[in-house]
C-alpha positions as CSV (number, residue, x, y, z in Angstrom):
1,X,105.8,84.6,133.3
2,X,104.1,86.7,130.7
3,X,105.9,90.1,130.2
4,X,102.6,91.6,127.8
5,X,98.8,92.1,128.1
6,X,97.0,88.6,126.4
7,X,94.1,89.3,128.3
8,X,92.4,92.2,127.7
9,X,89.6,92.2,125.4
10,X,88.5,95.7,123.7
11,X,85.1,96.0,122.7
12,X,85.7,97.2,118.7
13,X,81.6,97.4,118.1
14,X,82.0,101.3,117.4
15,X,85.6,101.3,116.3
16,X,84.3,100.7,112.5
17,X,86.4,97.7,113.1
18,X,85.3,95.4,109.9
19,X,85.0,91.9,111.3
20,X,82.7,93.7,114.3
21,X,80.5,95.2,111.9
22,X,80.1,92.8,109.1
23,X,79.1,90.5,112.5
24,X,76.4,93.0,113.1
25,X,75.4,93.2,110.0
26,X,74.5,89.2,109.7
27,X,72.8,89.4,113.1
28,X,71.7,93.0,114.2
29,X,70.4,91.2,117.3
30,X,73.7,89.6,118.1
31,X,74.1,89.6,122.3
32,X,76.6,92.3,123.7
33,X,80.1,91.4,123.9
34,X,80.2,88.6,121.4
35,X,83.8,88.2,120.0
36,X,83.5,87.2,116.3
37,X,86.3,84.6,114.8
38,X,86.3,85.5,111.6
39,X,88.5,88.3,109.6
40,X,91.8,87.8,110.4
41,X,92.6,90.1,112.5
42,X,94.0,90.0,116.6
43,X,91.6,90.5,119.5
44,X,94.7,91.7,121.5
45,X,96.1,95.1,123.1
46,X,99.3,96.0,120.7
47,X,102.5,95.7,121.2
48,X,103.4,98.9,123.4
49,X,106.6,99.6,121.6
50,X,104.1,100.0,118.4
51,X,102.1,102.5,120.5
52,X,104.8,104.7,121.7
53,X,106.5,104.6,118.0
54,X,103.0,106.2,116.4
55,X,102.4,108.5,119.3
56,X,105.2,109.5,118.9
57,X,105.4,110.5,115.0
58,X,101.8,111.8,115.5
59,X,102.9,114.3,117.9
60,X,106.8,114.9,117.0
61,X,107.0,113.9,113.0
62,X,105.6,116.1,109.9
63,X,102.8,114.0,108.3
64,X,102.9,114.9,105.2
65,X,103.8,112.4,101.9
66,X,106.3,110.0,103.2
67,X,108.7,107.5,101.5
68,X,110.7,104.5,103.3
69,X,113.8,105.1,104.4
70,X,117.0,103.1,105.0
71,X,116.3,102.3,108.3
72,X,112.9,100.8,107.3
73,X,114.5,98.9,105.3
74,X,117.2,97.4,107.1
75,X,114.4,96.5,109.5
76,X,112.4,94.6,107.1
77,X,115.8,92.6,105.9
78,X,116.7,92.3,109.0
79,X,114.1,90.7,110.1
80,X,113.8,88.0,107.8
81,X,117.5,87.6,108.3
82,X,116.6,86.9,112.0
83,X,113.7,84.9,111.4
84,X,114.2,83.0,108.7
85,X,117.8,82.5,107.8
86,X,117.3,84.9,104.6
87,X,119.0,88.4,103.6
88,X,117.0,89.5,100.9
89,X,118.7,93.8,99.5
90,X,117.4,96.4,100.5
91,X,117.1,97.2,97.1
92,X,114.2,94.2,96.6
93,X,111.6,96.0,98.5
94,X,109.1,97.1,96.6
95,X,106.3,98.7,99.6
96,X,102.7,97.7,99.0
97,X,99.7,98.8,100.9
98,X,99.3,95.1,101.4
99,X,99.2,91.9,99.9
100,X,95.9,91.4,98.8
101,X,96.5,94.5,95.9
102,X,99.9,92.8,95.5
103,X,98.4,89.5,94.4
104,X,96.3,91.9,92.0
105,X,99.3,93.5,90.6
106,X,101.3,90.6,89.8
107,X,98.9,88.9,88.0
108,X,98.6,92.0,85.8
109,X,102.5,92.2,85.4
110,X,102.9,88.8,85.0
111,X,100.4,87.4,83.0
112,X,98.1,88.5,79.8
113,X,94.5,88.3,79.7
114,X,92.7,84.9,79.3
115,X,96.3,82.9,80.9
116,X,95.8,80.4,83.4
117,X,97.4,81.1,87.2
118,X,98.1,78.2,89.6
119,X,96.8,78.0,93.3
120,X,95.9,75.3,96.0
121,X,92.6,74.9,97.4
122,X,91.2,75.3,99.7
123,X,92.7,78.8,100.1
124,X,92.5,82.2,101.2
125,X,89.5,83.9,98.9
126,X,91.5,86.9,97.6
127,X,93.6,84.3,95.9
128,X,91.1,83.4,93.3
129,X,89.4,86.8,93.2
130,X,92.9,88.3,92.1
131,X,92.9,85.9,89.1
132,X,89.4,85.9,87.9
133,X,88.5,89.6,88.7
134,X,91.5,90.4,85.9
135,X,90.3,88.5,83.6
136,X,92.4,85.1,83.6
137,X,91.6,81.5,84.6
138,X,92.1,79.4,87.9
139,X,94.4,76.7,87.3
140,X,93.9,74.8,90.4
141,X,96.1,71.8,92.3
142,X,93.7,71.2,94.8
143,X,95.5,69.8,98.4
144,X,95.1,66.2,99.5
145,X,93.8,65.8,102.6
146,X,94.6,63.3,104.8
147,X,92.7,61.4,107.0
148,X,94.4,62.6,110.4
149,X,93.5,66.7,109.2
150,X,96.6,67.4,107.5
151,X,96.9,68.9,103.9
152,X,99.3,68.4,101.5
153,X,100.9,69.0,98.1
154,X,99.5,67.0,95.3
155,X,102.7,67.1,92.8
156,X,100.8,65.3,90.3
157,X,98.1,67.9,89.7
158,X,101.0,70.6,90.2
159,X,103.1,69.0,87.8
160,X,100.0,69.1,85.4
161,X,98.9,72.2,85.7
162,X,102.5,74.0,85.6
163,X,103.3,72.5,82.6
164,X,100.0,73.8,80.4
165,X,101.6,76.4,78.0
166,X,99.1,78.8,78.9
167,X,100.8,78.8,82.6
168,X,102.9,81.1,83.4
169,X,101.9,81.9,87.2
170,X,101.2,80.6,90.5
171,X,100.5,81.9,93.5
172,X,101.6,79.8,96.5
173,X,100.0,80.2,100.5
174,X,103.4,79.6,102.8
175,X,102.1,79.4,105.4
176,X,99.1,77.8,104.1
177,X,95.8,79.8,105.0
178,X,92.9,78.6,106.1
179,X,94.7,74.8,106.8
180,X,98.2,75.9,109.0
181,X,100.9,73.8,107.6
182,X,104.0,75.4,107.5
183,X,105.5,73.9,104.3
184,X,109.2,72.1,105.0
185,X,111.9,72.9,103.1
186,X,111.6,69.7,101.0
187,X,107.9,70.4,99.6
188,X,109.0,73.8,98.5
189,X,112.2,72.8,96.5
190,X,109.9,70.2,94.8
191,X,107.4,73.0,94.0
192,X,110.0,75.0,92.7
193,X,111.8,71.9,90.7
194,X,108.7,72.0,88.8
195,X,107.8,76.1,88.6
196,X,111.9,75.8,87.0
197,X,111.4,73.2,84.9
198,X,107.8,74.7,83.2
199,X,109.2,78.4,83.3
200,X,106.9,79.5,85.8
201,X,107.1,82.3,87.9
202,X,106.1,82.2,91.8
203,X,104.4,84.4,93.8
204,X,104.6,83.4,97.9
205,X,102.5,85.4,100.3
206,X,104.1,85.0,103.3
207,X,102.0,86.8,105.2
208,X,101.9,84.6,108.4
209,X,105.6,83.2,107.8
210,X,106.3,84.4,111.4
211,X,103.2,82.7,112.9
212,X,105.3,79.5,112.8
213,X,104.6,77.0,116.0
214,X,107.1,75.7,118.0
215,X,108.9,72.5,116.0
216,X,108.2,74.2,113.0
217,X,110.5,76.4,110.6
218,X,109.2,78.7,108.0
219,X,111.3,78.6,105.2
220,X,111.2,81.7,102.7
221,X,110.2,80.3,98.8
222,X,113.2,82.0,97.5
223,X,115.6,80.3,99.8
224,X,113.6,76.7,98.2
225,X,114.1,77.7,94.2
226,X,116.4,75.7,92.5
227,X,119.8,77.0,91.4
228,X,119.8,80.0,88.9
229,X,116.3,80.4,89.5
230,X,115.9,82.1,92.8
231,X,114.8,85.2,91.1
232,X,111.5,83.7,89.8
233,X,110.0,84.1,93.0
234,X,108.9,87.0,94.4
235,X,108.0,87.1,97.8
236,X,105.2,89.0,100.2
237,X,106.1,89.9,103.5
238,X,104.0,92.4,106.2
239,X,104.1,92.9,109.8
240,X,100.2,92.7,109.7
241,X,99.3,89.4,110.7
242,X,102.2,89.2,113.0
243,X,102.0,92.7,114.9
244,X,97.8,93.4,114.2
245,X,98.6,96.1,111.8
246,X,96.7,95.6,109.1
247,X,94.8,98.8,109.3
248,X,98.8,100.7,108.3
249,X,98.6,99.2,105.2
250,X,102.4,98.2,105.0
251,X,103.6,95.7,103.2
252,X,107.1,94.5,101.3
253,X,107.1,92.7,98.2
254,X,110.8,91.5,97.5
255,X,111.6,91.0,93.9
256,X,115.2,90.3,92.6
257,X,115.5,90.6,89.3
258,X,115.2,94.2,88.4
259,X,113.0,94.1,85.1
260,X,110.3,91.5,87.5
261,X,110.4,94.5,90.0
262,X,110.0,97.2,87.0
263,X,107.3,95.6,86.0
264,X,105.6,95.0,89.3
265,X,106.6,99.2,89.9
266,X,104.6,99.8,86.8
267,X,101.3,98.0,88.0
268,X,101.7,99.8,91.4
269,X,101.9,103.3,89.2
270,X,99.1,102.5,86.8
271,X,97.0,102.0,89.9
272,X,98.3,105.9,91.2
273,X,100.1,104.0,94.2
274,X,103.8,105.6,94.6
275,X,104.4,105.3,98.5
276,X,102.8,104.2,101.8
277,X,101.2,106.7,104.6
278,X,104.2,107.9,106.8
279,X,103.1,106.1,109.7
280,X,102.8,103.0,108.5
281,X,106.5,103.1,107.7
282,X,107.1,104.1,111.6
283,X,104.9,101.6,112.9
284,X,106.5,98.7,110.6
285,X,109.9,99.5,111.7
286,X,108.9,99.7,115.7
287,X,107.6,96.2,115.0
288,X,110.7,94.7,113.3
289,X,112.9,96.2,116.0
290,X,111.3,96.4,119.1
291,X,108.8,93.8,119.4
292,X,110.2,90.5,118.8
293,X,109.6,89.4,122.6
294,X,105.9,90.1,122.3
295,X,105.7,87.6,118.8
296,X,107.1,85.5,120.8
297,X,104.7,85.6,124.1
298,X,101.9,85.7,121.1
299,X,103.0,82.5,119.2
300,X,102.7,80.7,122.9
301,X,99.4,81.9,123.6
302,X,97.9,80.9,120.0
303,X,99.3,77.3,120.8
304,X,97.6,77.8,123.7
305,X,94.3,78.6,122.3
306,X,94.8,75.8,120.2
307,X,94.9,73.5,122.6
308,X,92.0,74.5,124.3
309,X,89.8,73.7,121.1
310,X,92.1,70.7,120.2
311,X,90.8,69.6,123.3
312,X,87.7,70.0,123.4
313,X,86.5,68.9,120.4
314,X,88.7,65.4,120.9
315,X,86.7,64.8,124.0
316,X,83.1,66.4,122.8
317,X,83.0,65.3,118.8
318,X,85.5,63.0,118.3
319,X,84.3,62.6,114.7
320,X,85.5,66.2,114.0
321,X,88.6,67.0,112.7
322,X,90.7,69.6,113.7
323,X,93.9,70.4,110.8
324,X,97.2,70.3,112.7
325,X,98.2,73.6,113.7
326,X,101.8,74.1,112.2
327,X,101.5,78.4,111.6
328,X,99.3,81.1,111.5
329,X,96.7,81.6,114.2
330,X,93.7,80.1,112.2
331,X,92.2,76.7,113.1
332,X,90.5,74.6,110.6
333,X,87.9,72.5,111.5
334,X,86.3,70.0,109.6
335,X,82.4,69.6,110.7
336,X,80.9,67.1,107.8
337,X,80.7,64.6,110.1
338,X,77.5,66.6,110.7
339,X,75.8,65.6,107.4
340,X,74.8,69.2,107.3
341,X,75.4,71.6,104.1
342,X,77.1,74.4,104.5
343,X,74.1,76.8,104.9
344,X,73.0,75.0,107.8
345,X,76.6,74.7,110.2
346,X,76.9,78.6,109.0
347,X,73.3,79.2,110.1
348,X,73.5,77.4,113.3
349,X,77.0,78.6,114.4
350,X,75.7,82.0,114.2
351,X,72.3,81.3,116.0
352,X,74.5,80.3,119.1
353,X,76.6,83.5,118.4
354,X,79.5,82.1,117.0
355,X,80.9,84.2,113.9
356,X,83.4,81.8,112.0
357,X,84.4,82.1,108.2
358,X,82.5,79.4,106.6
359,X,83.7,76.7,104.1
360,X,82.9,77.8,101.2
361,X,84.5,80.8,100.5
362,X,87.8,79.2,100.2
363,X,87.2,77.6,97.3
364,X,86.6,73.5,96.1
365,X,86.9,71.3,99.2
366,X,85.9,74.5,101.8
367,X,82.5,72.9,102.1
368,X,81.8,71.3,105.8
369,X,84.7,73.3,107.6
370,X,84.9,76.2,109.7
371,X,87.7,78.6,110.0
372,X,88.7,79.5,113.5
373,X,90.5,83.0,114.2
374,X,92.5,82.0,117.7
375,X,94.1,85.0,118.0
376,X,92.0,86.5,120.8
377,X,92.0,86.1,124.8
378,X,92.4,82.2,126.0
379,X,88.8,83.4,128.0
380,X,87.4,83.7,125.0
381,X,87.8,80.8,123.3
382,X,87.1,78.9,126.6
383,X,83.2,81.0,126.6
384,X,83.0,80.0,122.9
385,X,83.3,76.2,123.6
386,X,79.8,75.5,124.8
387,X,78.5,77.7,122.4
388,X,80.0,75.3,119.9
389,X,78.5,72.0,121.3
390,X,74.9,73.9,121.1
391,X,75.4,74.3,117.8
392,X,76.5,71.1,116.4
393,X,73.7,69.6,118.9
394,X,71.3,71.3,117.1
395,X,72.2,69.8,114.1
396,X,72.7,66.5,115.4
397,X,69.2,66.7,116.5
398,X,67.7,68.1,113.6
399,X,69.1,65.2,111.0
């Protein structure tokens, strides 16, 4: 028995919403009421207790320049405290308006022009953008791929690239996005064995670390770093993959050690950043402590969604492969069975109106996938799936 609203789909074409338009903008003759699965970003209703929270301190609160207060930050340690087995202080949380600038700002605390950072491809684009765009090098540990889907760690090339001197970074996906694994426990104390033993410092976004699927446990990096060492790591953590709240702009970066966080304060500053808009601190805390039932109804249907495409493509194009789906609510699907280049899945995806992000963006080994956004109705995904066989039949055909 569902207790929220799964179902509903709003039509976001004249919201400005950014995955809508930048749909339109590819294909201005797109048919109405195409859903595109690409930014991600939920196709649901929000969580009511969000609502009635930012109603609320629109019509009640003063909303002039805000700062977080204790109670917005018990919420956010209490959270991972519930969640994931961790009490991080109150006094770690550095606020962000999100992740992506937080990648941006480490680098420039962390690391000096021209120094090598460490990250795992295939992954999400802003990853290498926040490296390069400053003006230092992509050290990468590429994942192995296996042959049922599933990625994982290559300690070799970590152990290689970790131990260059010019290393002093990385940046580490947990959960991994685009591929869904939820790292165990025993691949991140490995990874951190190493960042220890070569002095490197860690950044985890764990953006989607409470997207994890039934049977699997996210486990903060922190809680994984070796001995002495657990102040290395500083860790990203937002309610806006797991609530849809992106668009607030609310995001904690927990740092221990107090000259790391100085340092990280002093990027935020140079960058004219010294608090969040007051209500994305209200509609952050209504998420940490009201809407824990509704993460959980959502987790179900994503798995739900999952399975629907698991499904279909299984019985339809058994040559496909579909990445297990451990966290997050992204599926990765591997289409190169096709013989097609990238240009022509992307072009024949979105001539049968489907809106994916393609391949190639994510970096060396992104070519011949599709990433999936399942957070959306089940309906949708279900009108989607023929769609999907008219593509790769075209492509069949055409070979």
């Amino acid at each position: 028995m569902t207790r929220y609203d799964f179902t509903t789909l709003r039509d976001r074409s004249t919201e400005g919403s950014a995955k809508w338009d930048l749909m339109k903008a590819a294909r201005p003759d797109v048919p109405s009421g195409t859903v595109p699965f690409s930014i991600a970003d939920m196709e649901f209703v929000t969580a009511p207790p969000i609502v009635d929270a930012l109603a609320n301190a629109a019509q009640n609160q003063n909303l002039g320049y805000a700062c977080s207060t204790p109670p917005y930050r018990d919420a956010v340690v209490s959270w991972q405290e519930r969640r994931h087995h961790w009490r991080p202080q109150p006094e770690w949380i550095v606020d962000s308006p999100g992740i992506v600038p937080a990648l941006s700002f480490a680098v420039r605390a962390y690391t000096e022009p021209g120094d090598r950072v460490v990250i795992q491809s295939p992954v999400y684009p802003p990853f290498r953008a926040a490296i390069e765009d400053n003006g230092r090098i992509v050290a990468d540990a590429p994942l192995i791929l296996r042959p049922d889907g599933s990625y994982h760690m290559d300690f070799e090339a970590l152990a290689a690239q970790l131990s260059r001197p010019d290393v002093g970074l990385m940046i580490l996906c947990n959960p991994h996005n685009p591929v869904g694994r939820v790292w165990t426990r025993a691949e991140l104390e490995r990874l951190g064995e190493l960042c220890a033993q070569n002095a490197v410092s860690l950044v985890s976004d764990e953006i989607h670390g409470d997207l994890a699927q039934p049977g699997h446990e996210h486990v903060p990096m922190a809680t994984a770093m070796p001995k002495g060492h657990e102040s290395d790591c500083l860790v990203c953590v937002a309610p806006s993959k797991t609530f849809n709240l992106a668009g607030l702009q609310c995001s904690s970066i927990l740092i221990e050690d107090p000259e790391r966080r100085a340092a990280f304060q002093r990027q935020l500053s140079l960058a004219g950043i010294h608090s969040l808009g007051c209500l994305a601190y209200v509609g952050a805390q209504a998420a940490y402590t009201q809407c824990e039932p509704w993460l959980d109804e959502l987790i179900g249907v994503i798995g739900e969604n999952y399975a629907l495409v698991r499904a279909h493509v299984a019985k339809r194009w058994p040559e496909a492969r579909l990445a297990p789906l451990e966290g997050t609510y992204i599926a990765w699907l591997d289409l190169r069975f096709t013989g097609a280049t990238p240009a022509e899945i992307q072009g024949a995806c979105e001539a049968n109106a489907l809106f994916f992000d393609f391949g190639p963006k994510f970096g060396p080994g992104g070519d011949g996938f599709v990433r999936w956004n399942l957070a959306c109705p089940s309906w949708v995904i279900a009108e989607a799936l023929p769609r999907l066989d008219s593509a790769l039949e075209s492509i069949v055909e055409h070979r």
